[in-house]
C-alpha positions in Angstrom: 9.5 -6.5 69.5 13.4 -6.1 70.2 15.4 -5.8 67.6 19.0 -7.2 67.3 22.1 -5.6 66.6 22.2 -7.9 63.8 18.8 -7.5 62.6 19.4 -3.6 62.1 22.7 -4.2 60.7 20.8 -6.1 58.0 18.0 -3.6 57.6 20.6 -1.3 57.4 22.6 -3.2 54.4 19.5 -4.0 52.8 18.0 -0.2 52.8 21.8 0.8 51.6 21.7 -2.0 48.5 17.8 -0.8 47.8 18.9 2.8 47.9 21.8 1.9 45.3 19.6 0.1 43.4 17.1 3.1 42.5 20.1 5.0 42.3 21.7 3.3 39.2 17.9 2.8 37.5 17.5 6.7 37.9 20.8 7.1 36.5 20.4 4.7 33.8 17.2 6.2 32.7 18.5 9.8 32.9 21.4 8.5 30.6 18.5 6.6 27.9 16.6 10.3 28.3 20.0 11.6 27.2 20.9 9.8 24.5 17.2 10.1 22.9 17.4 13.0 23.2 20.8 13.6 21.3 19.0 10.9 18.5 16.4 13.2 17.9 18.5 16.1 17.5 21.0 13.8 15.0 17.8 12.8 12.9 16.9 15.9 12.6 20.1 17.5 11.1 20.2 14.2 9.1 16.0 15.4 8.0 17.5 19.1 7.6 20.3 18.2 5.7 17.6 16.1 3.1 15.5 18.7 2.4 17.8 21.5 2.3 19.2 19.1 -0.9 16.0 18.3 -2.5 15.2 22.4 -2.6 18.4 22.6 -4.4 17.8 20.1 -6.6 14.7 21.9 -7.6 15.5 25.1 -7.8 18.4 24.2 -9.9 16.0 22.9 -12.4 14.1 25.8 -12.2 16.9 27.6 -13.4 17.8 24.9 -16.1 14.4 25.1 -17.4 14.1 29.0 -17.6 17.6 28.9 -19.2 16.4 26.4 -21.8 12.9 28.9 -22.3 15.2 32.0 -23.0 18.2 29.9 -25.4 14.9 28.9 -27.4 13.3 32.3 -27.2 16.7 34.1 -28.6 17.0 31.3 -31.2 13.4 32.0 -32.8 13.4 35.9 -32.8 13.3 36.7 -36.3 16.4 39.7 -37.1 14.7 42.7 -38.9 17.9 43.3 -41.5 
């Protein structure tokens, strides 16, 4: 079978838009990869952040409560004049 000068022209074109095509989806997908990947990474500062409070938060009543323990000790300790 012959093929036109027309008929390759439009293979051509064709192969060129298909080309393009896959192009932008590979692109687009490399950019979603991207930007999951910089989500993951936010959430887990954000998750990091959370629990870096929450062991605050308990060790700071910890503290209170050993502070509490020794004011109450001090209190009841008898003098010895």
């Amino acid at each position: 079978m012959v093929r036109t000068r027309a008929q390759r022209r439009k293979e051509k074109e064709e192969a060129k838009k298909k080309a393009q095509e896959e192009a932008a989806a590979a692109q687009s997908s490399s950019s979603a990869v991207t930007l999951d990947s910089k989500l993951d990474s936010l959430l887990e500062k954000k998750l990091e952040e959370k629990i870096d409070e929450i062991v605050e938060k308990i060790l700071e009543k910890k503290k209170s409560r050993k502070n509490k323990r020794r004011q109450k000790v001090s209190v009841a300790v008898p003098s010895n004049d």
